[in-house]
C-alpha distance (Angstrom), angle and dihedral (degrees) to the residues before:
residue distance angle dihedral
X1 . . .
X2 3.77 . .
X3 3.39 122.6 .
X4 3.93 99.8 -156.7
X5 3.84 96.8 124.6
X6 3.76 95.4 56.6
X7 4.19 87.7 38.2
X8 3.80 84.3 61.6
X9 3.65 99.2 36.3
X10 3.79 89.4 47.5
X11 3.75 88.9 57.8
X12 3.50 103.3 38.6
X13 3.80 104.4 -108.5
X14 4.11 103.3 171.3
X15 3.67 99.4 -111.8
X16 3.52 102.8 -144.1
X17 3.87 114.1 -174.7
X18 3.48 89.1 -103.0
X19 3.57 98.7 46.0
X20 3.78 91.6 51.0
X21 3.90 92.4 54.8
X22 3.77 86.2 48.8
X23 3.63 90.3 60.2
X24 3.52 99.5 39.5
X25 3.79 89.6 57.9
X26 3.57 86.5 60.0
X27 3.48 104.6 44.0
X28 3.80 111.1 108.9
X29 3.79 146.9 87.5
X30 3.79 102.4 -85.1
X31 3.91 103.4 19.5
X32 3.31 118.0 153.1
X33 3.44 109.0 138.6
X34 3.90 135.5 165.8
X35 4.19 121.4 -100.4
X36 3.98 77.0 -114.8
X37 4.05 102.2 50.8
X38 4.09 88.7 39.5
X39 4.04 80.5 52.8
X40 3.33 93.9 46.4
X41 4.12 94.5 43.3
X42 3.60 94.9 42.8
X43 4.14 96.1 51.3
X44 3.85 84.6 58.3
X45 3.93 83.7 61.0
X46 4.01 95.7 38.3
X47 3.54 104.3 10.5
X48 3.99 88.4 -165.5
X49 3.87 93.3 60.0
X50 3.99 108.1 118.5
X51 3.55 124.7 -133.3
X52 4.47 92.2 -131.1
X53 4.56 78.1 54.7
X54 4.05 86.9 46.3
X55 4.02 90.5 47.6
X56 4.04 92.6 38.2
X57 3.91 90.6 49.3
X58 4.45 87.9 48.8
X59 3.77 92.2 51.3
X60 3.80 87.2 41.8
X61 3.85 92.2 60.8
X62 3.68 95.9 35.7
X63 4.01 87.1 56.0
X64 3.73 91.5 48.6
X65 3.55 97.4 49.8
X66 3.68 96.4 -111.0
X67 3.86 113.4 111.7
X68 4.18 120.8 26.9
X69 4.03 121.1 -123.9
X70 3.80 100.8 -136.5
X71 3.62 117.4 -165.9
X72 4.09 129.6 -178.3
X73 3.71 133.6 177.8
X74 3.58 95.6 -17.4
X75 3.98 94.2 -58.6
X76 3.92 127.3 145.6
X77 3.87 105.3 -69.1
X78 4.12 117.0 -94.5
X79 3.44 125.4 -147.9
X80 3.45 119.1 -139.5
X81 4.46 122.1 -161.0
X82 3.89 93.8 -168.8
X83 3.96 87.5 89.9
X84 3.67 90.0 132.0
X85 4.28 97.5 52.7
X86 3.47 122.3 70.1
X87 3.40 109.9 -123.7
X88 3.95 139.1 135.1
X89 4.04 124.1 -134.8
X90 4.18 130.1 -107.6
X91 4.04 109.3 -153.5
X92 3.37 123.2 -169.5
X93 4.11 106.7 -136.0
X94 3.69 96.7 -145.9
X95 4.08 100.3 49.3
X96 3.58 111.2 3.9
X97 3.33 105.7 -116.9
X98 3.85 114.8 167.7
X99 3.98 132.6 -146.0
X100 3.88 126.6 176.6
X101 3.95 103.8 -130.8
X102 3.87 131.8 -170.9
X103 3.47 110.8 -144.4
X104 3.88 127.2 -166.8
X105 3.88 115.5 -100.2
X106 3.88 142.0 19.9
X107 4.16 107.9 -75.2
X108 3.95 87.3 -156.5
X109 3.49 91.3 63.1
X110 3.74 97.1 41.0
X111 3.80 78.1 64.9
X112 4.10 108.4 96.0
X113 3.48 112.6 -123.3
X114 4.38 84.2 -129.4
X115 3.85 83.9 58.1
X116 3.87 102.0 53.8
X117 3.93 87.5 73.8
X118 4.36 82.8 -145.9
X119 3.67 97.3 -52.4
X120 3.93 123.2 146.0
X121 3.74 91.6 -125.2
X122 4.23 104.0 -147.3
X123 3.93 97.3 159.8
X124 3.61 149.2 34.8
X125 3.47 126.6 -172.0
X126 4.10 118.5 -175.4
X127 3.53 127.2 -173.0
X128 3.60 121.6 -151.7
X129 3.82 118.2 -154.6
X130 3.79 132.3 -176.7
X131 3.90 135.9 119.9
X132 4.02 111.5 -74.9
X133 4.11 113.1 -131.3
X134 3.58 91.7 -92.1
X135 4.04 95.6 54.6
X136 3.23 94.0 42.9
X137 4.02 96.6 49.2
X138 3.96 89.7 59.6
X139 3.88 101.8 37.2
């Protein structure tokens, strides 16, 4: 599970009411949500909550290092609270869906040193894609 509310209590984000529902909403295994469906969620927890606070709060989080901005094949941006875990992303090419995996290995070193045309390689991001059960069940 995500430990985004303790990352931000540990740091000494002000937790404002709205804030807090914010990260509630994305607390999870598997989270990554649109600024729309964690505006959506979080006004069923603080029904006053609006959506320019819900967007503020996202870029907030992104800035500070604390919640990912996923995007894939042009879709809504996701936002993503396992910051702190390495892990890569499964997306379903038919509806989107989203899972954190942890694949075997180091992809910077499955890069060959001939392919890294002299970069410092610091990052890797891979993107699995595929059709999740449900997808595939109805195609």
């Amino acid at each position: 599970m995500s430990d985004l509310l303790e990352r931000l209590r540990d740091r000494g984000w002000r937790l404002t009411a709205q804030r807090r529902v914010v990260a509630e909403v994305l607390n999870g295994d598997h989270v990554h949500y649109t600024a729309d469906e964690v505006h959506a969620r979080a006004a069923e927890l603080l029904p006053e909550i609006a959506r320019a606070t819900v967007y503020n709060t996202l870029s907030e989080l992104v800035a500070i290092g604390e919640v990912i901005e996923v995007s894939t094949d042009g879709r809504a941006k996701r936002y993503d609270p396992n910051a702190h875990h390495t892990h890569q992303h499964l997306v379903c090419a038919r509806c989107g869906t989203i899972r954190d995996v942890h694949p075997a290995g180091d992809p910077i070193a499955a890069l060959p040193e001939a392919e890294r045309f002299g970069f410092t390689v610091s990052e890797a991001t891979v993107t699995y894609r595929g059709l999740c059960p449900t997808c595939a069940t109805s195609a």
